[in-house]
C-alpha positions in Angstrom: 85.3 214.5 35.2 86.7 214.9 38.5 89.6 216.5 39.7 92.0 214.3 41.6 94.4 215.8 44.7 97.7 216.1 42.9 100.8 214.9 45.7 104.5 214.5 44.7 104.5 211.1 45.4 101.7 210.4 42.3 102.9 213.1 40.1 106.7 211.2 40.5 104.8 207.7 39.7 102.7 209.1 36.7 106.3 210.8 34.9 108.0 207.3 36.2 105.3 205.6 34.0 105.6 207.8 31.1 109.2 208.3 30.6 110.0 205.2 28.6 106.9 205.9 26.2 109.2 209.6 25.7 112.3 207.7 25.3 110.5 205.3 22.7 109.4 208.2 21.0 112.6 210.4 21.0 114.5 207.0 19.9 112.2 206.5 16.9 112.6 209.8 15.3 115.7 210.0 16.0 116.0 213.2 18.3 119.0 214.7 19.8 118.8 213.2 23.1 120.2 210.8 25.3 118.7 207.6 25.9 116.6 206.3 27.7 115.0 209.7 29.1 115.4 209.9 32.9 114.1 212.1 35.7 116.8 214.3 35.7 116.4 215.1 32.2 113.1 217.0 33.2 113.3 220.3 34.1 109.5 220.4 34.6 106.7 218.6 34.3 103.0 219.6 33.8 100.8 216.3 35.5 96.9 216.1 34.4 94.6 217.0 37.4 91.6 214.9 36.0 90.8 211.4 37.3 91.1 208.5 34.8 94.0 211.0 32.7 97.2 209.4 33.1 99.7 212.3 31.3 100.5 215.7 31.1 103.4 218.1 29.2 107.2 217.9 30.4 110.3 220.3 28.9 113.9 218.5 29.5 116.3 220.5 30.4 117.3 220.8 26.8 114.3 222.5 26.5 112.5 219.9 24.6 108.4 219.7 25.0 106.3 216.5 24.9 103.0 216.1 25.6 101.8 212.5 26.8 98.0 211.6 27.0 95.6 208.6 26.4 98.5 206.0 26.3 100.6 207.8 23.5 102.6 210.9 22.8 100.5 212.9 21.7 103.2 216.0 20.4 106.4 217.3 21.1 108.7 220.1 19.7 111.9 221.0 19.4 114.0 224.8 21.2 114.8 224.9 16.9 111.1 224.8 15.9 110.4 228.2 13.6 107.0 227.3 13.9 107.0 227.3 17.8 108.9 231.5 17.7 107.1 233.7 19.8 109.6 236.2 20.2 107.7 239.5 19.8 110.9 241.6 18.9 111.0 241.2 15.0 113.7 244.4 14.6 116.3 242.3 16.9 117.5 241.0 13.4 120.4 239.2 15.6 118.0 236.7 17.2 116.6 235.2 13.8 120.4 233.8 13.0 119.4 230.9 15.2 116.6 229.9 12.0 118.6 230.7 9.1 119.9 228.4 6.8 119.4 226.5 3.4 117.1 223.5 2.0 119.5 220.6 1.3 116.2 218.5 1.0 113.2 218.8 -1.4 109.7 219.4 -0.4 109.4 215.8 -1.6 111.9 214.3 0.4 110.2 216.4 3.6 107.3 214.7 2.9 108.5 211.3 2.6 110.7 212.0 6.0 107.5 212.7 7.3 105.7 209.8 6.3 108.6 207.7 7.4 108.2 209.1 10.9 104.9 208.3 10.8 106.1 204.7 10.4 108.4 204.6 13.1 106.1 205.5 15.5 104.3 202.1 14.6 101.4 204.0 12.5 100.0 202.8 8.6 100.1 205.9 6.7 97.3 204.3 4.6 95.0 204.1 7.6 94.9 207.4 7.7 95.2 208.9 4.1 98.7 210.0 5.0 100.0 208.1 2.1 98.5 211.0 -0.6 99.5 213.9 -0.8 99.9 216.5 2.1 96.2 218.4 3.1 98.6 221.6 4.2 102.5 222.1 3.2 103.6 225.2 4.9 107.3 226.9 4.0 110.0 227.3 4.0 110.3 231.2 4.9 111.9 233.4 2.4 112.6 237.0 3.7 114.5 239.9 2.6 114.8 241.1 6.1 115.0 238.1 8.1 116.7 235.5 5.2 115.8 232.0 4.6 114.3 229.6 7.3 114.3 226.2 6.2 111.8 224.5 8.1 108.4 223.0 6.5 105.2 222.0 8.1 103.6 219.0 6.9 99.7 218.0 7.6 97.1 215.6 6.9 93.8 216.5 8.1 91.2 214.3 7.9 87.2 215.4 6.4 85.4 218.0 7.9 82.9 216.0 9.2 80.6 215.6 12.3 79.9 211.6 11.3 83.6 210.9 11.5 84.1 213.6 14.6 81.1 211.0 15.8 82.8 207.8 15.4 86.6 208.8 16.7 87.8 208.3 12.7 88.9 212.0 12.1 92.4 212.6 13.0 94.8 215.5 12.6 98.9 215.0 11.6 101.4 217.2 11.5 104.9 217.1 11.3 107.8 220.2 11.8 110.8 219.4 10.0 114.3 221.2 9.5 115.0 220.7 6.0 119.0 221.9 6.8 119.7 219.6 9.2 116.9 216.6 7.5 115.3 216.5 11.0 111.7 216.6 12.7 111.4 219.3 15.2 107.7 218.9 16.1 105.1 217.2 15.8 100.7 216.8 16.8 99.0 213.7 16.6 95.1 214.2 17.2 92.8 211.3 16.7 90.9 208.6 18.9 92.6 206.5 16.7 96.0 207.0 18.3 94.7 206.1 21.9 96.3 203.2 24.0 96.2 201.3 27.0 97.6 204.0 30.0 100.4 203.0 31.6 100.4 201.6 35.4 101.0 203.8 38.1 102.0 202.7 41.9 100.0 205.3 43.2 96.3 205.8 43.6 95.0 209.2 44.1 92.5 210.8 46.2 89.6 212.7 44.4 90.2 216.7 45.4 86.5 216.7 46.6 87.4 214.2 49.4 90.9 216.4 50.3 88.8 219.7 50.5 91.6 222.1 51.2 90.5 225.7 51.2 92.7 226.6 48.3 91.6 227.3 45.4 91.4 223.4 43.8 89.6 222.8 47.1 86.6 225.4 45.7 87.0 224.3 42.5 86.4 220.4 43.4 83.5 222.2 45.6 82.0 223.6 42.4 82.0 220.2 40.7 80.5 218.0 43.6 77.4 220.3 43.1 77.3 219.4 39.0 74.3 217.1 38.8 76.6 214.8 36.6 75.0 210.9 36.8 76.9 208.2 37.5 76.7 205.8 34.2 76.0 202.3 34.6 74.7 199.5 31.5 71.1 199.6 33.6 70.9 203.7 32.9 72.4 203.8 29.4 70.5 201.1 28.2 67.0 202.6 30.0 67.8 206.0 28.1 68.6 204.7 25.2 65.4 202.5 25.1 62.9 205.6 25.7 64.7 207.7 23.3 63.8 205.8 20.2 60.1 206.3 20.0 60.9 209.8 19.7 63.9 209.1 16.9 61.6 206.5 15.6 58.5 209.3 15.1 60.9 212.3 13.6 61.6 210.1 11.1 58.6 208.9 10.0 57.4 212.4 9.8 60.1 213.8 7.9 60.0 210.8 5.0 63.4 210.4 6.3 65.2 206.6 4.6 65.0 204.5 7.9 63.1 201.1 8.2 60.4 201.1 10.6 59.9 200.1 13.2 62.8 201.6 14.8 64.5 198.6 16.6 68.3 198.3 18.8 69.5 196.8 15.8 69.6 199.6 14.1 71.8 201.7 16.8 75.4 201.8 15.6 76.3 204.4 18.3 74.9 205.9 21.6 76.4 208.5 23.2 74.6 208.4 26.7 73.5 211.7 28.9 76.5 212.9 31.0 74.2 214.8 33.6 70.4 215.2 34.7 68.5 218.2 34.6 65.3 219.4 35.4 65.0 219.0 31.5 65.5 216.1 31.5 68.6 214.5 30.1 70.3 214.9 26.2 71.9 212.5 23.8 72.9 211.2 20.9 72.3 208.0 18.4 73.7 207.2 15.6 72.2 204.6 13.3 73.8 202.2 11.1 73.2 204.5 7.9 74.8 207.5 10.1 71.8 209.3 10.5 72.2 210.8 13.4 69.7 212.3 16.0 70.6 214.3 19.3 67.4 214.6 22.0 66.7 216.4 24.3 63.7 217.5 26.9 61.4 215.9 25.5 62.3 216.3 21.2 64.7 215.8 18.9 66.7 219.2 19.0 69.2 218.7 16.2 69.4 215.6 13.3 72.0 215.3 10.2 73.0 212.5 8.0 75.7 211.8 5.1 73.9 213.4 2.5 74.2 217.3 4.5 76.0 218.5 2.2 76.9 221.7 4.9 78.1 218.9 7.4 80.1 216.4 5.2 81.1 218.3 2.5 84.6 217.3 2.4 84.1 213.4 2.5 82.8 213.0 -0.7 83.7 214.3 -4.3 80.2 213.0 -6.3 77.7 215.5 -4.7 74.9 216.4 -7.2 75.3 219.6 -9.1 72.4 222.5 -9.1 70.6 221.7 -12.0 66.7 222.2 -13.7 65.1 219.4 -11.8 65.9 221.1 -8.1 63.6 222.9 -6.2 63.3 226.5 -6.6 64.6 229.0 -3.8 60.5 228.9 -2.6 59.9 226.3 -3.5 62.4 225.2 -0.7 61.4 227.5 1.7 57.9 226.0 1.4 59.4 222.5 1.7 60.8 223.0 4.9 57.7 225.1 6.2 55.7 221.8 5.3 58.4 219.8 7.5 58.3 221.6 9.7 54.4 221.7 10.1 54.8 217.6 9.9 56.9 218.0 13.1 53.4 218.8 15.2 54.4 222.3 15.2 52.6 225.2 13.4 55.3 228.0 11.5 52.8 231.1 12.4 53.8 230.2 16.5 57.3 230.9 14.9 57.2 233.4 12.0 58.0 230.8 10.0 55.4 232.4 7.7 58.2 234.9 7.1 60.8 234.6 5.3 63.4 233.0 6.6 66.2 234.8 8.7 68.8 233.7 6.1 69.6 231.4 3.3 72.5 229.8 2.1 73.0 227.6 -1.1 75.8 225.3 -1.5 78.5 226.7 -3.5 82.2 225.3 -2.7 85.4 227.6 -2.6 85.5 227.1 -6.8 82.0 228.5 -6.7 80.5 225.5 -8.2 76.7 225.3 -6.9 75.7 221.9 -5.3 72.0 220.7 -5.1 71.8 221.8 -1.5 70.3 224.5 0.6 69.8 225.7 4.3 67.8 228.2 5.8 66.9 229.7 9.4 64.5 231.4 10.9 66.2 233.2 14.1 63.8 234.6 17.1 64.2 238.6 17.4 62.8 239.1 20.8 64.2 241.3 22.4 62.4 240.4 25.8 63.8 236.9 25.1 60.8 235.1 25.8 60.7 233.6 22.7 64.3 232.2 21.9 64.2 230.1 19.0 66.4 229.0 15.9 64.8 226.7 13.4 67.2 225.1 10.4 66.6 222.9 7.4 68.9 221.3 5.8 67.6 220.2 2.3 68.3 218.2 -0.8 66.8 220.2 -3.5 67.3 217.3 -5.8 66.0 214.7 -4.6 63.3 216.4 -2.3 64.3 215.7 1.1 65.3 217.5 4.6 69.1 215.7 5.6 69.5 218.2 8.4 67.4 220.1 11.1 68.6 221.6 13.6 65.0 222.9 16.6 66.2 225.3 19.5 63.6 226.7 21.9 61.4 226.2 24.7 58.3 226.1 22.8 59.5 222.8 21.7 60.0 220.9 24.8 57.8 218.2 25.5 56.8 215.6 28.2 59.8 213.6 29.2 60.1 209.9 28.4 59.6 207.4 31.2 62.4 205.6 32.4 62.4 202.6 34.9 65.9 203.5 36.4 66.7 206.1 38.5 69.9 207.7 37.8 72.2 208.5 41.1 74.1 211.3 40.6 78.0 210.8 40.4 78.5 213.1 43.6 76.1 210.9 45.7 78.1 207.6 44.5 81.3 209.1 45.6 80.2 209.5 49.1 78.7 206.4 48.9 81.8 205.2 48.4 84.3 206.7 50.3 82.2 205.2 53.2 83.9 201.9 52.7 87.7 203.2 52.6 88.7 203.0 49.0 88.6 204.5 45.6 86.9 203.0 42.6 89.9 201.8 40.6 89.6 203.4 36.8 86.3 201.6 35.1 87.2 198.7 32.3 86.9 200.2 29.0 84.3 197.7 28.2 81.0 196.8 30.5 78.9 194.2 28.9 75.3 195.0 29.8 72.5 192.7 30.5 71.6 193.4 26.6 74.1 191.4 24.5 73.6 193.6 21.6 75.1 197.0 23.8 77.9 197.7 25.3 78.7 200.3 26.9 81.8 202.6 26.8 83.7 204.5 29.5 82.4 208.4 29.4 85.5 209.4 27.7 85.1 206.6 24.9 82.2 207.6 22.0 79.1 205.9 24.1 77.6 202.5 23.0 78.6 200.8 19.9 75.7 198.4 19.1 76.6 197.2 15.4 80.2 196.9 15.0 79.7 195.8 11.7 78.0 198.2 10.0 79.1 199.8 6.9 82.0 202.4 6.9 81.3 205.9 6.7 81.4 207.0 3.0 
């Protein structure tokens, strides 16, 4: 991500271009302020530097807050907002007056009011579990010093889980409301989910890299045009993507892992292409169809999890197997994951892993219920640090099986893959291009490759979907 040279004429386009999305959204919750939202209502605005990120945080001069960014509002909050009080003074007793008050709604009605926003803003609660109950319900403030505040926070937070993180489908709402006055007074939307088409600007920027002042932006583009970032292109992401499955394809089969061989494209729900080059090589991520997912890197797969980690996707199930007779014992686990481990190619004296392990953890939820899962790591202590390592499994005690591992370490690096493309580093393609006096225009969202079966995604986007219709995540 580059950083563009702000000027006032493309900061003035990028607030003209945002404004009605902030009157839409004042409108729809019905806040207290005039309509439509116009440039002398800002008393400052806050543009995005990147390129490709049309937004950025303005406060009206009624001290209002909104943050605008991938198409949508993304938050905003209210001068009344107890939840937004920083003042530091808690003896000035006089300044709290501003909160106090009383509830004339219930914590029922909040959360419907909440809900109902949600609505307006043209979102399904259902589509995001916002039509159950709350995952958080802050308030209101009772205090014999300060009195009553009557103001409630309101959240739904999706499942802890890397899978979801993955695929864009976790999301975080929450909702500020005034329950003396029945009114929202802030709000976060966080998802992937939320994300929409930016709005057009008049005005195309230059990169800060080709406007090279000697401030401080200038030395901070100056950094960045030294980042070995590639430029992606289908040819590159597809080429990585094609030598990184023998690898995917051989952890696998050595861990027993539940994936059909041979490995094939089919099989790819998601690809998350490498970013930059190194003289490791490059790192990243697939994703298959059953959500096993495997991140590489120089050479080996450096990290691997899947739905049935009970220490990664905990919260999105409720039917995880109890700790019972028929699991492994605590060494008989540890011997488990030695054997994996020595399965892998690699031999556990080179790594103490004849030792007992650094730690281990068994799965026991905040009701201290005990779940047929384990993990355990062994953790270099050189203090030379010539032989960094960390080494985790990730095991299901039950059914015998490793569903995570996470290998860290330079012993583990092997010979890279061969790739026919040679990636060109994003700095070389932007003088490449400013050569022939213009500025690549913001890449489609979609760039269908030579492969029908990928397609790849703008950096920003999750990386290559190759299975849209594979089964949702549990």
């Amino acid at each position: 991500m580059f950083l563009i040279h702000v000027t006032v004429a493309y900061s003035n386009a990028v607030l003209v271009a945002i404004l009605p999305h902030i009157s839409d959204c004042a409108k729809k919750l019905d806040l207290p302020i005039p309509a439509p939202v116009t440039a002398s209502q800002v008393a400052h605005f806050n543009i995005s530097p990147w390129e490709g990120e049309i937004g950025g945080g303005l406060w009206l001069t009624n001290h209002y807050f909104f943050s605008f960014t991938s198409g949508y509002v993304s938050s905003f909050r209210s001068p009344t907002n107890w939840f937004n009080n920083t003042y530091d003074n808690w003896d000035d007793l006089e300044y709290f007056k501003r909160y106090r008050g009383r509830d004339n709604m219930t914590t029922n009605e909040a959360i419907e009011l909440a809900r109902d926003s949600f609505r307006k803003l043209g979102y399904k609660p259902e589509e995001f579990q916002a039509d159950g109950p709350p995952t958080s319900f802050e308030g209101p403030i009772n205090s014999k010093r300060l009195g009553h505040m009557p103001y409630c926070r309101i959240e739904w937070n999706s499942p802890n889980s890397k899978i979801r993180n993955w695929l864009g489908l976790d999301s975080y709402i929450q909702f500020d409301i005034d329950m003396q006055r029945k009114q929202i007074v802030g709000m976060n939307l966080i998802s992937r989910r939320f994300w929409r088409s930016d709005p057009k600007i008049t005005v195309t920027p230059d990169l800060e890299t080709n406007y090279r002042n000697a401030g401080v932006f200038g030395q901070m583009a100056l950094m960045q045009s030294r980042m070995p970032y590639v430029h992606m292109t289908p040819a590159y992401s597809n080429a990585t993507l094609t030598a990184t499955l023998p690898y995917v394809a051989d952890f696998t089969k050595k861990l027993n892992l539940p994936i059909s061989q041979p490995l094939i494209g089919d099989q790819v729900l998601l690809y998350l292409p490498p970013l930059y080059y190194t003289n490791d090589g490059f790192s990243c991520t697939v994703m298959l169809t059953n959500h096993f997912w495997f991140t590489f890197l120089a050479g080996f797969v450096t990290k691997f999890s899947s739905p049935d980690d009970w220490f990664e996707e905990s919260q999105t199930k409720t039917n995880w197997a109890a700790f019972d007779q028929n699991c492994l014992t605590t060494n008989e686990a540890i011997e488990f994951a030695r054997d994996a481990f020595q399965q892998l190619g690699y031999h556990p004296e080179d790594f103490h892993l004849d030792n007992p392990p650094t730690s281990f953890e068994n799965a026991v939820d905040k009701k201290n219920e005990r779940y047929a899962y384990c993990r355990m790591d062994w953790e270099s202590s050189d203090e030379m640090q010539t032989n960094v390592y960390q080494i985790q499994f990730d095991i299901d005690l039950l059914r015998k099986r490793i569903v995570g591992a996470t290998l860290i370490g330079k012993k583990f690096v092997r010979p890279l893959p061969k790739i026919d493309v040679v990636p060109e580093l994003e700095s070389d393609y932007r003088r490449h291009i400013s050569g022939k006096m213009f500025i690549r225009a913001k890449a489609p969202d979609l760039i269908r490759t030579s492969n029908p079966s990928l397609t790849h995604l703008k950096k920003s986007s999750p990386g290559i979907q190759t299975n849209p219709a594979a089964p949702p995540v549990r």
